[in-house]
Backbone of each chain as ProteinMPNN parsed JSONL, in Angstrom:
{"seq_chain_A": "XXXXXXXXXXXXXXXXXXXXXXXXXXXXXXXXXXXXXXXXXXXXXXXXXXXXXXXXXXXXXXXXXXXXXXXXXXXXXXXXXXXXXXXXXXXXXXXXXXXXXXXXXXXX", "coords_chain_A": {"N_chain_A": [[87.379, 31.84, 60.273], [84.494, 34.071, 59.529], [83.426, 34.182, 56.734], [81.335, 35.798, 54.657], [79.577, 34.284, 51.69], [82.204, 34.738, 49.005], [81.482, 36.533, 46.8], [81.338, 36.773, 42.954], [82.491, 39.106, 41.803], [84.756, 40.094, 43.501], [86.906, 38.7, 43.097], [90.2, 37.53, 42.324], [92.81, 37.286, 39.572], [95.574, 35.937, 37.494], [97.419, 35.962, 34.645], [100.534, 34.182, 33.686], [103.679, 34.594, 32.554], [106.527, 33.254, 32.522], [109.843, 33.598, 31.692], [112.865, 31.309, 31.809], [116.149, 31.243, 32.457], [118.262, 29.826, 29.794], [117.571, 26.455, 28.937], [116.768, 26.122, 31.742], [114.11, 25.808, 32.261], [112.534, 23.422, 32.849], [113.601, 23.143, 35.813], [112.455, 25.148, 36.77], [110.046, 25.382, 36.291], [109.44, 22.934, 38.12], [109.881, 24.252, 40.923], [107.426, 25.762, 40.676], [105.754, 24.153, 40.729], [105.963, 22.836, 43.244], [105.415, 25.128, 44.761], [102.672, 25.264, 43.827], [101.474, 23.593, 45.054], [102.152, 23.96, 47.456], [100.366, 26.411, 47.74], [97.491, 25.407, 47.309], [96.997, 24.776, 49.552], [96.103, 27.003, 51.101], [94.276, 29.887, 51.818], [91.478, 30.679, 50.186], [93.156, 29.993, 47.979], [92.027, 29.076, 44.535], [92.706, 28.355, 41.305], [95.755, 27.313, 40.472], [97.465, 26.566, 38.14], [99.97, 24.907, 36.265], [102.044, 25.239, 33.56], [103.708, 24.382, 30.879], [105.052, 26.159, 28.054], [104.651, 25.02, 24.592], [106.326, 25.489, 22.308], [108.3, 26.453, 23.71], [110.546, 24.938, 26.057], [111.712, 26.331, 28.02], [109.814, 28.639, 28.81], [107.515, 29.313, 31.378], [104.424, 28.914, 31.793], [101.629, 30.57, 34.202], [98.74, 30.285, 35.597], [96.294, 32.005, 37.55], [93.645, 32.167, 39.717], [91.994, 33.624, 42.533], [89.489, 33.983, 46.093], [89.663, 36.128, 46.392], [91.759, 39.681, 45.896], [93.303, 40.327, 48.474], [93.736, 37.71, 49.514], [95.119, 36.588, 48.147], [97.763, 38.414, 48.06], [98.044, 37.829, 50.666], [99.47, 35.289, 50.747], [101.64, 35.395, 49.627], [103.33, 36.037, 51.371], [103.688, 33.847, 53.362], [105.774, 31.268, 54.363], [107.093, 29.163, 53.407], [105.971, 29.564, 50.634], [107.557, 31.669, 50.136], [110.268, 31.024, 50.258], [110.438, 29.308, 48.079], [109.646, 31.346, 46.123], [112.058, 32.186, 45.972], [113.704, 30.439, 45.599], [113.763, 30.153, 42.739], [113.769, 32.621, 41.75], [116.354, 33.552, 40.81], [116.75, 31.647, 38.472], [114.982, 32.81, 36.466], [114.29, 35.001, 33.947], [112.897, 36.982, 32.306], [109.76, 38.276, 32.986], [106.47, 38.073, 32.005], [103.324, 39.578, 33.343], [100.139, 39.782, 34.392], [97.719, 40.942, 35.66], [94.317, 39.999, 37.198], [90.478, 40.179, 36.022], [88.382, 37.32, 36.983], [86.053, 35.983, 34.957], [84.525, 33.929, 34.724], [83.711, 30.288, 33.641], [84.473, 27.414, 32.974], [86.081, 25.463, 35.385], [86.289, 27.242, 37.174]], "CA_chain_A": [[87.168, 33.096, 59.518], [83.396, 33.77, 59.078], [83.761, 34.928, 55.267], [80.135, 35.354, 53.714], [80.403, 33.572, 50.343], [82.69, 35.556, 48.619], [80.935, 37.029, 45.908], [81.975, 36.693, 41.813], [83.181, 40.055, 41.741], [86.109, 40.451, 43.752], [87.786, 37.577, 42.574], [91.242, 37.99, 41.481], [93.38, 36.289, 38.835], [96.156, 36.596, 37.043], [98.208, 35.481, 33.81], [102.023, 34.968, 33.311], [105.128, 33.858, 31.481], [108.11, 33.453, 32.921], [110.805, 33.05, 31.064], [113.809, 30.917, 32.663], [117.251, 30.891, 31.726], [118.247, 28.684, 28.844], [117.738, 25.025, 29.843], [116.306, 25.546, 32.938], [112.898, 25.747, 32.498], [112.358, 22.143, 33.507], [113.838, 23.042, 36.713], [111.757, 26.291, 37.609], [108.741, 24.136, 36.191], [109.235, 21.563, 39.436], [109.643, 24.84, 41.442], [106.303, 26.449, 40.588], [104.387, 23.078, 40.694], [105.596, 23.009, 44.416], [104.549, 26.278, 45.445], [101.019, 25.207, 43.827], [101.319, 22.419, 46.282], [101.599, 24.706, 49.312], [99.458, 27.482, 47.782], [96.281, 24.95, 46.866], [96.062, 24.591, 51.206], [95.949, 28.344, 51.434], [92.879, 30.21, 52.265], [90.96, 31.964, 48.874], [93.126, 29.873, 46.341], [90.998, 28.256, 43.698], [93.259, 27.763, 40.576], [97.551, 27.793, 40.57], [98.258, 25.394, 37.028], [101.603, 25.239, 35.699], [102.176, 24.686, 32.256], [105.12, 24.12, 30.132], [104.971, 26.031, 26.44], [104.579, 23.924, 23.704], [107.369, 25.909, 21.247], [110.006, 26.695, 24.418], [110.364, 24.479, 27.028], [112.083, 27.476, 28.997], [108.839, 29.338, 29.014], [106.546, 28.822, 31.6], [102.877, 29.472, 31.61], [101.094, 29.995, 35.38], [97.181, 30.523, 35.718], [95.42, 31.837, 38.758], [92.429, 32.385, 40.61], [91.899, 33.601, 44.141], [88.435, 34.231, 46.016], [90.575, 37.705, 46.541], [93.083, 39.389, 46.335], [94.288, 39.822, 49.69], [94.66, 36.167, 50.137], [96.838, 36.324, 46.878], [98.781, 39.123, 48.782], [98.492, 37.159, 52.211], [99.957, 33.706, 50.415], [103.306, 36.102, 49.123], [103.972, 35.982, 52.944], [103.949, 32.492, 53.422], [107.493, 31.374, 54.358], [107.528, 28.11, 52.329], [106.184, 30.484, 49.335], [108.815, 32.987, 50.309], [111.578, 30.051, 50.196], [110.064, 28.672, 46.922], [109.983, 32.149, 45.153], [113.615, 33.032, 46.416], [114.658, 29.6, 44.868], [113.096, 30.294, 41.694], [114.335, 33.634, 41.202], [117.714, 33.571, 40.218], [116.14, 31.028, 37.164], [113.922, 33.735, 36.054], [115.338, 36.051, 33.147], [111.964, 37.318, 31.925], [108.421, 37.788, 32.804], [105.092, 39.109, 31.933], [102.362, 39.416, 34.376], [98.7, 40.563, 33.67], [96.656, 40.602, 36.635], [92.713, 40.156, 35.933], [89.349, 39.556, 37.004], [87.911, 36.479, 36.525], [84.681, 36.263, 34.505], [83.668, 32.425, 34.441], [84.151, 29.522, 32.402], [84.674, 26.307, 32.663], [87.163, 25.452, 35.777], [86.172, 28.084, 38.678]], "C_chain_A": [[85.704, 33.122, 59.045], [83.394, 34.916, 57.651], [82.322, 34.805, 54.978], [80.706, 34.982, 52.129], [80.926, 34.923, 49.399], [81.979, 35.823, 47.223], [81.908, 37.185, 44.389], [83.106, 38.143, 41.454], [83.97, 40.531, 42.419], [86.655, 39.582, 44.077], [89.159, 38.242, 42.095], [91.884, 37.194, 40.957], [94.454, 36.591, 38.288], [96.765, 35.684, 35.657], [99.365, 35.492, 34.249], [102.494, 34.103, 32.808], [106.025, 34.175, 32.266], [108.724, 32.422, 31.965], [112.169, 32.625, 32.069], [115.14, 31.033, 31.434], [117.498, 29.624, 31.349], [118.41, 27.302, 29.511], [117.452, 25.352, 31.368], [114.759, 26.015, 33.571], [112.5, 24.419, 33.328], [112.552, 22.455, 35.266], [112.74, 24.141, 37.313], [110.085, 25.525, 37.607], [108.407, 23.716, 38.082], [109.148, 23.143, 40.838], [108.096, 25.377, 41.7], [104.929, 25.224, 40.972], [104.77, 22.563, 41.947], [104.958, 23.686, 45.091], [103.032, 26.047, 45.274], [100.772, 24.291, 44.33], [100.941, 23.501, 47.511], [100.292, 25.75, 48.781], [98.013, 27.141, 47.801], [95.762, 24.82, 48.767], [95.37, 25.768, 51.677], [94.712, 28.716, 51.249], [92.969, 31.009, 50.831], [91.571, 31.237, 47.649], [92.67, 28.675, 45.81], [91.299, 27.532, 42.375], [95.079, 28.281, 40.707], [97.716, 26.854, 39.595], [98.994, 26.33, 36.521], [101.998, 24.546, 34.541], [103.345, 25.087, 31.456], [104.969, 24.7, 28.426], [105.496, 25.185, 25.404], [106.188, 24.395, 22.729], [108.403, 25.92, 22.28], [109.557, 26.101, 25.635], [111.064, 25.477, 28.33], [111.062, 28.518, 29.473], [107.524, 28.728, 29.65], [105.315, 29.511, 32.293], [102.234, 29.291, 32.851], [99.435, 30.675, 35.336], [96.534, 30.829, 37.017], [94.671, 32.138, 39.098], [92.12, 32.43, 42.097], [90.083, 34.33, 44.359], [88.906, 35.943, 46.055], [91.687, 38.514, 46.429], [94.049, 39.971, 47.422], [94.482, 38.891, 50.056], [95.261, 36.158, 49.326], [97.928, 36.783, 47.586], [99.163, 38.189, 50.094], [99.676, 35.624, 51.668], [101.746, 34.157, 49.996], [103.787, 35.516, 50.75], [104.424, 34.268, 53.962], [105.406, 31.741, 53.452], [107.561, 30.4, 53.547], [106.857, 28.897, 50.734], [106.724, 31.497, 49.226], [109.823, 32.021, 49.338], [111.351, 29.7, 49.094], [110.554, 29.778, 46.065], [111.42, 32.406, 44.801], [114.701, 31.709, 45.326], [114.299, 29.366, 43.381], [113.395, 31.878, 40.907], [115.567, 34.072, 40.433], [117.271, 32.4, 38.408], [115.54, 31.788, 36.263], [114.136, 34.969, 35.037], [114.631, 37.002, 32.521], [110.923, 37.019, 32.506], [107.37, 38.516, 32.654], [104.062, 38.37, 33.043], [101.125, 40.115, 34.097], [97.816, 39.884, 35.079], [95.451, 40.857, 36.125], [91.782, 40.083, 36.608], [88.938, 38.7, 36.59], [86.512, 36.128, 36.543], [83.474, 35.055, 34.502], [84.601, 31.92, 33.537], [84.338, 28.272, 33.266], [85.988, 26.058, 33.923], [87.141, 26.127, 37.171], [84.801, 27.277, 39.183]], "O_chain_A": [[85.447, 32.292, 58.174], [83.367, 36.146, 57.672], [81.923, 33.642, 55.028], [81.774, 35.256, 51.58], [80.219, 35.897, 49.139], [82.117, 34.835, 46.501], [83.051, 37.628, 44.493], [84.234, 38.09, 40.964], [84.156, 41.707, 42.106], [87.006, 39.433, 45.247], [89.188, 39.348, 41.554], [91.868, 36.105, 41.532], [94.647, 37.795, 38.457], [96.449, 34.497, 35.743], [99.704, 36.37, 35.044], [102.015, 32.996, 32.564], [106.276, 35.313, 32.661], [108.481, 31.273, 31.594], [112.534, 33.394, 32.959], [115.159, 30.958, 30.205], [117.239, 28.591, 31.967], [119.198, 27.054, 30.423], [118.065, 24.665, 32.185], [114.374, 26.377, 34.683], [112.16, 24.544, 34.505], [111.672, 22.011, 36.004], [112.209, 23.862, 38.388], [109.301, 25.252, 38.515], [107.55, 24.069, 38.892], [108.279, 22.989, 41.697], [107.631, 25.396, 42.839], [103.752, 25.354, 41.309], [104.024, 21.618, 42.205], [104.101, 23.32, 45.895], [102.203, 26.403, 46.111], [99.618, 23.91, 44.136], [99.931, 23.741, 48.173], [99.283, 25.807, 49.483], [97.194, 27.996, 48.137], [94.607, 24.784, 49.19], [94.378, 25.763, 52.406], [93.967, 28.01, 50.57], [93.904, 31.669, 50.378], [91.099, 31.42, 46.527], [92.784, 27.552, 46.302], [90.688, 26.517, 42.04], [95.475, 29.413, 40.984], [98.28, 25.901, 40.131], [98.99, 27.546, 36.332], [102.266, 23.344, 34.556], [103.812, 26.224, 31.525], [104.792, 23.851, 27.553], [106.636, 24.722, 25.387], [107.052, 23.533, 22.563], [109.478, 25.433, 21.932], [108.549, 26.456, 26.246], [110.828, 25.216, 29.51], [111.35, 29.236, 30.43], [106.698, 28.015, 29.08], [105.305, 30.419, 33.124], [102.027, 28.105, 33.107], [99.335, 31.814, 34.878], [96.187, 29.836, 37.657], [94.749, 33.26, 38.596], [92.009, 31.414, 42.784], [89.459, 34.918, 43.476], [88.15, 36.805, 45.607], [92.719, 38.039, 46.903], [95.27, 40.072, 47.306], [95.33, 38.763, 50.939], [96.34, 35.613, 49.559], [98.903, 36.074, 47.836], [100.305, 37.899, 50.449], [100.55, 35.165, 52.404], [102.743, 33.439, 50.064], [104.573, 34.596, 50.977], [105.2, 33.921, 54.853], [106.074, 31.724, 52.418], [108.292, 30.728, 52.613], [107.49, 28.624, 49.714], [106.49, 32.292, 48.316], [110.087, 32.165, 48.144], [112.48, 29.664, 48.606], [111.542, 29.613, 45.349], [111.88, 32.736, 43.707], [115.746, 31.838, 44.687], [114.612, 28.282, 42.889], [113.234, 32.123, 39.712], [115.586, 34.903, 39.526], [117.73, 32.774, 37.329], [115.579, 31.366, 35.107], [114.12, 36.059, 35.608], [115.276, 37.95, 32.073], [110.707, 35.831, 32.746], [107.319, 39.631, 33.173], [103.982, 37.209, 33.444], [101.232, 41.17, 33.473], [97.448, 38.739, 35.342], [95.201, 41.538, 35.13], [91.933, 39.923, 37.819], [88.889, 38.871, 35.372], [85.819, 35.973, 37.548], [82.25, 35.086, 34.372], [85.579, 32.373, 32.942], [84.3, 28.468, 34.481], [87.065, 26.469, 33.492], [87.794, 25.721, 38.132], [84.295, 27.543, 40.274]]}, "seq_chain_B": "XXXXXXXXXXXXXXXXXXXXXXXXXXXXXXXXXXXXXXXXXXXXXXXXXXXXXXXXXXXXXXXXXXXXXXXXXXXXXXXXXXXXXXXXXXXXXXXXXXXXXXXXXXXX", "coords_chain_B": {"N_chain_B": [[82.804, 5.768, 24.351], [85.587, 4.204, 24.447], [88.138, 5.039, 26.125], [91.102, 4.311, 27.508], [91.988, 5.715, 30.622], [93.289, 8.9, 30.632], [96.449, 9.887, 30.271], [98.437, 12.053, 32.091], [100.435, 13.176, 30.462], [99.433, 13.237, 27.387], [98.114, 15.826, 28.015], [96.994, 18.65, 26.722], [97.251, 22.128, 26.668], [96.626, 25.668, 26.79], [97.873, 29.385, 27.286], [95.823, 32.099, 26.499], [95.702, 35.878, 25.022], [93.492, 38.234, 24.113], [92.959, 41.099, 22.341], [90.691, 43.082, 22.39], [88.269, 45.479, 20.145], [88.317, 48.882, 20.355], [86.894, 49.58, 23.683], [85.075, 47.289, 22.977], [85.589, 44.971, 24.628], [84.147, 43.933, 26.989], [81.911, 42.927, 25.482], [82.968, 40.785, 23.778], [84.165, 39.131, 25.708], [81.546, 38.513, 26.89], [80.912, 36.562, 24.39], [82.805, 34.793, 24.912], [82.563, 34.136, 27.263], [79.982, 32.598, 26.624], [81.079, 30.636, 25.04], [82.774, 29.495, 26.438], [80.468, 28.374, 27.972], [79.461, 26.231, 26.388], [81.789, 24.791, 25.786], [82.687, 23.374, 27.689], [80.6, 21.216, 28.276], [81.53, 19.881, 26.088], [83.624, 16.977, 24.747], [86.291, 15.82, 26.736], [87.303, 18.544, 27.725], [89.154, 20.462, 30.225], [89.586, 22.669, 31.389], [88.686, 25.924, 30.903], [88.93, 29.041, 31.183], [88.041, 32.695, 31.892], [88.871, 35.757, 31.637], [89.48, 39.053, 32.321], [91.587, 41.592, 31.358], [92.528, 44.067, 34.513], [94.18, 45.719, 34.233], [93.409, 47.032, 31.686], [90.315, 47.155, 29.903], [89.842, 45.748, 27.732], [90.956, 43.861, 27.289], [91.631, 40.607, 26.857], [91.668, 37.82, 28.652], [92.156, 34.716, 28.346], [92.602, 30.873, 29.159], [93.008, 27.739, 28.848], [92.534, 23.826, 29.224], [92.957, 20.786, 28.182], [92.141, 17.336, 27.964], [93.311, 16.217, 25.519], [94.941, 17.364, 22.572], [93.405, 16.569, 20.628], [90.638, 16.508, 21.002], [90.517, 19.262, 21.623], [90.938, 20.064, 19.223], [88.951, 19.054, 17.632], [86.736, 20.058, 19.198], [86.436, 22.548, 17.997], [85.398, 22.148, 15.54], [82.79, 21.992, 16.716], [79.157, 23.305, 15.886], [78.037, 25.115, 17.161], [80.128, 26.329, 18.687], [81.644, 27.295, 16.542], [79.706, 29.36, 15.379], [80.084, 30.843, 17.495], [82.677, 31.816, 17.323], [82.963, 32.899, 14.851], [81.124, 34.968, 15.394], [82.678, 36.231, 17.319], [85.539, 37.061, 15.754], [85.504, 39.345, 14.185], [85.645, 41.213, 16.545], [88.275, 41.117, 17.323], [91.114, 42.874, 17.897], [93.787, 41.683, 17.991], [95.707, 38.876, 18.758], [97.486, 37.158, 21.268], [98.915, 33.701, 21.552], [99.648, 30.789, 23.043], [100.202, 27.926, 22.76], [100.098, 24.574, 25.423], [101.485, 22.355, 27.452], [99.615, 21.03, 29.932], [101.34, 20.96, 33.078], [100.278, 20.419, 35.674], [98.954, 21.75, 39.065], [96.713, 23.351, 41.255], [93.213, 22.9, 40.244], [93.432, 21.106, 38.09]], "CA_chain_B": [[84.064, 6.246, 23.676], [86.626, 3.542, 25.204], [89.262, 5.317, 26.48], [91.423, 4.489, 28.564], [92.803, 7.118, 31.697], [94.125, 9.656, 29.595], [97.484, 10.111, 30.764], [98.989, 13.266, 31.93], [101.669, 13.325, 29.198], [98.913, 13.865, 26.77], [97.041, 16.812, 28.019], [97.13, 19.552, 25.944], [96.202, 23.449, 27.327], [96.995, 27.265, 26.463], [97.191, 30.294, 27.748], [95.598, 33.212, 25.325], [95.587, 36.934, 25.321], [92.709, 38.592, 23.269], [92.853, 42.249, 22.364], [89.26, 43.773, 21.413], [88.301, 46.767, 19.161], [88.424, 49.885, 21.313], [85.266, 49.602, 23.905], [84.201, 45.86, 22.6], [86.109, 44.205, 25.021], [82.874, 43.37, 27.198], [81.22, 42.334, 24.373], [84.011, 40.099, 23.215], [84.171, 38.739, 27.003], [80.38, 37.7, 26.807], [80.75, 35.445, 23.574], [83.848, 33.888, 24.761], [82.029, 33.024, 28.295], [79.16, 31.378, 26.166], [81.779, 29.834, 24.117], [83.195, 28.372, 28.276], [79.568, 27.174, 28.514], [79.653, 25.173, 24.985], [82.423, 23.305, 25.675], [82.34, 22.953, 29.006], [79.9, 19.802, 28.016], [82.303, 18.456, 25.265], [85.151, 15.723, 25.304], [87.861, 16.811, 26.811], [87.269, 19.7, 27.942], [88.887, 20.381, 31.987], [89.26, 23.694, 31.678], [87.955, 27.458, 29.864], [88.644, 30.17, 32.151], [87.907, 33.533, 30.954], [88.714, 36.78, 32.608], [89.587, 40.209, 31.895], [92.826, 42.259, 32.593], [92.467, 44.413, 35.628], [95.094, 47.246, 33.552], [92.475, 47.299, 30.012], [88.896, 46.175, 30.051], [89.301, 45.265, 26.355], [92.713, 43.123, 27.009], [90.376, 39.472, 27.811], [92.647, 36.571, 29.068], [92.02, 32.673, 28.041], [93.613, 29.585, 29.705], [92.372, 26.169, 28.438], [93.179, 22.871, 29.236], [91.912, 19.659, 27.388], [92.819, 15.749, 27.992], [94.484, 15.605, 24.702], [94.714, 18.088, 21.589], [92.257, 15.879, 19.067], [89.457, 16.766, 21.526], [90.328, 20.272, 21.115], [90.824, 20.427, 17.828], [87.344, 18.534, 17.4], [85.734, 21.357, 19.419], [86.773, 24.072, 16.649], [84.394, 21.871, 14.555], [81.294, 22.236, 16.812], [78.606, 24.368, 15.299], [78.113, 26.415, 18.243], [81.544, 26.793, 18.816], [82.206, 27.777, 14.983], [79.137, 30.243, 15.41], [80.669, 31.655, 18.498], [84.275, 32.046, 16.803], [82.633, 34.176, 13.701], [80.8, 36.53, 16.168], [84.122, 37.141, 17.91], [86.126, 37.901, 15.206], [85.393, 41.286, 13.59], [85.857, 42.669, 17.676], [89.42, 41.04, 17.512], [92.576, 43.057, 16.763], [95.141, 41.117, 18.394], [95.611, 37.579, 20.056], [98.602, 36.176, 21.539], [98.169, 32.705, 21.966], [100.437, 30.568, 23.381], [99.81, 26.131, 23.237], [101.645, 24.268, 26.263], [101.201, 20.793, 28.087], [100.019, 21.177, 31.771], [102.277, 20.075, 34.179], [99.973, 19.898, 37.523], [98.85, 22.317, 39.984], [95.387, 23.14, 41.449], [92.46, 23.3, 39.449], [93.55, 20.434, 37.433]], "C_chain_B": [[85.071, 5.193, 24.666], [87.961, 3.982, 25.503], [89.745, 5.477, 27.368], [92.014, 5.654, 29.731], [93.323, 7.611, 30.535], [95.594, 10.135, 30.257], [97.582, 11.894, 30.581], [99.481, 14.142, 30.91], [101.041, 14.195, 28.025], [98.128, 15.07, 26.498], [97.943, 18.087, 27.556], [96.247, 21.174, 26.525], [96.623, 24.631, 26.58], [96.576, 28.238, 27.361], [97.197, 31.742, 26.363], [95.374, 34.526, 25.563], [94.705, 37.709, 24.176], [92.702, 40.003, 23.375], [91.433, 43.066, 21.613], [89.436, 45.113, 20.832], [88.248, 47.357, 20.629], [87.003, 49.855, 21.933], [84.53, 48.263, 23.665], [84.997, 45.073, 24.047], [85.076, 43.323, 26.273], [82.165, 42.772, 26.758], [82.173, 40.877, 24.027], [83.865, 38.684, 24.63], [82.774, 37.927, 27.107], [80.472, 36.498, 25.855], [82.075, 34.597, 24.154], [83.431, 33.082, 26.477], [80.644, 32.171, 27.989], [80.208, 30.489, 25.214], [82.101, 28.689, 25.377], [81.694, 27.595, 28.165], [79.228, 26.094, 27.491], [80.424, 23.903, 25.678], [83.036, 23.202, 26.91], [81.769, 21.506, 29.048], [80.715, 19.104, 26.802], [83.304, 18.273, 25.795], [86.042, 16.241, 25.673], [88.181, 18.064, 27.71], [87.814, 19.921, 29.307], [88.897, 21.801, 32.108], [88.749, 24.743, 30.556], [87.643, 28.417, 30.818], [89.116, 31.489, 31.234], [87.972, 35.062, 32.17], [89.382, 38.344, 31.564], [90.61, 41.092, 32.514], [92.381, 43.466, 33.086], [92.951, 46.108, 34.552], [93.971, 47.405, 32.081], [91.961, 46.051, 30.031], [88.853, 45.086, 28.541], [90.386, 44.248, 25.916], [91.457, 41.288, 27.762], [91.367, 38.036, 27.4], [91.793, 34.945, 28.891], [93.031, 31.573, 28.664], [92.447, 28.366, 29.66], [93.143, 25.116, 28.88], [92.455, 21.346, 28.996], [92.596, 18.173, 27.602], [93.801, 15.579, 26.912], [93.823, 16.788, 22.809], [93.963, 17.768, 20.524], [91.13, 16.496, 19.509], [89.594, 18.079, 21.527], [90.37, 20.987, 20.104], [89.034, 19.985, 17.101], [86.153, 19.532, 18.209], [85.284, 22.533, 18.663], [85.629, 23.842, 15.7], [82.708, 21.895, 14.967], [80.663, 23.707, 16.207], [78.429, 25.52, 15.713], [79.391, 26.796, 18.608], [81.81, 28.145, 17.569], [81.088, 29.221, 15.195], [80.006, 31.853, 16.339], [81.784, 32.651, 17.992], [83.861, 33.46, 16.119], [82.087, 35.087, 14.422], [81.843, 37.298, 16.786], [85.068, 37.372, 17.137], [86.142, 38.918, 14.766], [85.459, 42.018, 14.891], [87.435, 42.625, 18.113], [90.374, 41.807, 16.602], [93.864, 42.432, 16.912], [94.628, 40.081, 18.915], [97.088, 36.945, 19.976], [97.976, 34.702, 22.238], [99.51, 31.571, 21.742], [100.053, 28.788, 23.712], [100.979, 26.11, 24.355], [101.103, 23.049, 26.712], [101.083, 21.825, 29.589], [100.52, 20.416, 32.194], [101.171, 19.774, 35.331], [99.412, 21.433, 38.051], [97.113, 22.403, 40.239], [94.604, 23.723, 40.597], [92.507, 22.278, 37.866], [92.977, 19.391, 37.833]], "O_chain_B": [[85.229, 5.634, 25.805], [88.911, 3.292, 25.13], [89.428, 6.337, 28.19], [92.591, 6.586, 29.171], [93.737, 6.938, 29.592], [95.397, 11.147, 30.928], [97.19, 12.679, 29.717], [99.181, 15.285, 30.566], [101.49, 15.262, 27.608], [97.618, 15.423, 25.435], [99.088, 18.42, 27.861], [95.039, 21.311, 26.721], [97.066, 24.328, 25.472], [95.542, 28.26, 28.028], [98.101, 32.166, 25.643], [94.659, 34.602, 26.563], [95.351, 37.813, 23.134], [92.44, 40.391, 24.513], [91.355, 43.5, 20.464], [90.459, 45.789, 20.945], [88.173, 46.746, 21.695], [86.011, 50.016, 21.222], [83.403, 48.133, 24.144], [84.161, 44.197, 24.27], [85.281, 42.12, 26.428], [81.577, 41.931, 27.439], [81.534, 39.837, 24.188], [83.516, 37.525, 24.404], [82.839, 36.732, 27.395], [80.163, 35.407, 26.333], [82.214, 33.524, 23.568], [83.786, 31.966, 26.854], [80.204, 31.311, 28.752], [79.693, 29.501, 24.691], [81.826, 27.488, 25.376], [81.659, 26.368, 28.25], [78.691, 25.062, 27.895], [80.09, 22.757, 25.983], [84.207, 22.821, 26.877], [82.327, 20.651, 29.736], [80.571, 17.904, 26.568], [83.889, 18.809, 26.737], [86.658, 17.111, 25.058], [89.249, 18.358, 28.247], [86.914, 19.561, 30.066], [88.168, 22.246, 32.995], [88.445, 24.358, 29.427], [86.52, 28.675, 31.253], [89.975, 31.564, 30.356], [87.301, 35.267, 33.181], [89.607, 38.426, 30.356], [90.671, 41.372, 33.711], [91.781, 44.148, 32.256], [92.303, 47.124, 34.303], [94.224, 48.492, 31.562], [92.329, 44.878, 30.094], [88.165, 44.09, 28.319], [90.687, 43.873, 24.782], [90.82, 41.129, 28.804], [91.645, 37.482, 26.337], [90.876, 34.446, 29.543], [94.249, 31.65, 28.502], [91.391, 28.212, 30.273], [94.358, 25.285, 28.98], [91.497, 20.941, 29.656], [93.783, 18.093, 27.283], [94.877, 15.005, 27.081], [92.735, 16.831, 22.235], [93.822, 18.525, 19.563], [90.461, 17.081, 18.657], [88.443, 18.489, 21.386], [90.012, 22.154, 19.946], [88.295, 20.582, 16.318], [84.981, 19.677, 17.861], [84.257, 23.211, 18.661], [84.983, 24.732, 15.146], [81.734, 21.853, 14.216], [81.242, 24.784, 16.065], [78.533, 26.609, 15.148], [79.48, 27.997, 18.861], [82.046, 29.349, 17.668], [81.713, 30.281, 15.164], [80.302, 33.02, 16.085], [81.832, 33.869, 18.161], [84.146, 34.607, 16.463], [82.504, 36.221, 14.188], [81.976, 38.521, 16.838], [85.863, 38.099, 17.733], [87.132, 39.578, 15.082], [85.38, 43.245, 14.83], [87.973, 43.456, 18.844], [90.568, 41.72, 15.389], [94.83, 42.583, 16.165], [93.515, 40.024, 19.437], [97.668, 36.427, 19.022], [97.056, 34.539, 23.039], [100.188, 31.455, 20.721], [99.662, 28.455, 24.831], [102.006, 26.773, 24.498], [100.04, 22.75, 26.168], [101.772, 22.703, 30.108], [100.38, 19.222, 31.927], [101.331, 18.696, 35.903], [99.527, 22.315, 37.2], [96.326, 21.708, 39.596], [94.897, 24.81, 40.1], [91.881, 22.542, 36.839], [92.995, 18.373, 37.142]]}, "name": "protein", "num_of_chains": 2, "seq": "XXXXXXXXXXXXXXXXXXXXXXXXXXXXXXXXXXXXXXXXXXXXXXXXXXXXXXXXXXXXXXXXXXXXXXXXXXXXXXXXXXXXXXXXXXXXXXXXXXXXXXXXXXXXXXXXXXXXXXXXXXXXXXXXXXXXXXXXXXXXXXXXXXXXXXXXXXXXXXXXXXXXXXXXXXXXXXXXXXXXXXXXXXXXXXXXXXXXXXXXXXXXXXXXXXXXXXXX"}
């Protein structure tokens, strides 16, 4: 793929929370911190951490950064991050999502 | 500072949601990516990503992640930090802010 270096500004990122049903955060946890196994090979992505809130261990916190976001969109398609989401869905009882641009800092 | 590997267990992160005055949220966004280049160079520090939601310019997203919560509590006390803080409050009307342990994924 001859990509010129992708330039700061059309970066894409996003926040979220998912909330899992009671007691089984732990489990969607180990889900999400596979998918950022397969997703870290994928073309464009730069951050996928998966963090566990401190007050509810059912609530969990994901962080990302792509050089774009059609490789965010292209990585949905991904059959082992198909199979991941699909087994992670039924866990899932809540979530907020805040897509973003990412400005700097410490990490990109 | 003799310390050994800092274990996983202990690392301490967040993800934060900052709501600026109406129109500051650029403004707000600048001091909090010189705040990323502060402590960027202190203890602890692995991440300080700073971006901006996509849906409202003035909605400006935080996700930290630090070896172990002393070292980010000991950042609060740098001077430039503390400077930083007081310029960005009077453009804050809201912040959700959310501590959590990272689990793993890329960018860690």
């Amino acid at each position: 793929v001859d990509k010129m270096e992708t330039s700061n500004s059309i970066r894409f990122g996003m926040q979220a929370v998912f909330t899992a049903q009671p007691g089984k955060g732990e489990e969607l946890a180990q889900i999400l911190l596979q998918a950022s196994q397969v997703v870290s090979h994928l073309e464009g992505c730069m951050i996928y951490l998966v963090q566990v809130a401190s007050a509810d261990q059912d609530k969990i916190l994901i962080t990302e950064v792509w050089e774009n976001q059609e490789d965010q969109q292209t990585s949905l398609a991904n059959t082992e991050v198909r199979e991941l989401i699909n087994r992670a869905r039924p866990l899932i009882v809540a979530m907020e999502h805040t897509p973003a641009k990412p400005l700097g800092g410490k990490g990109l």
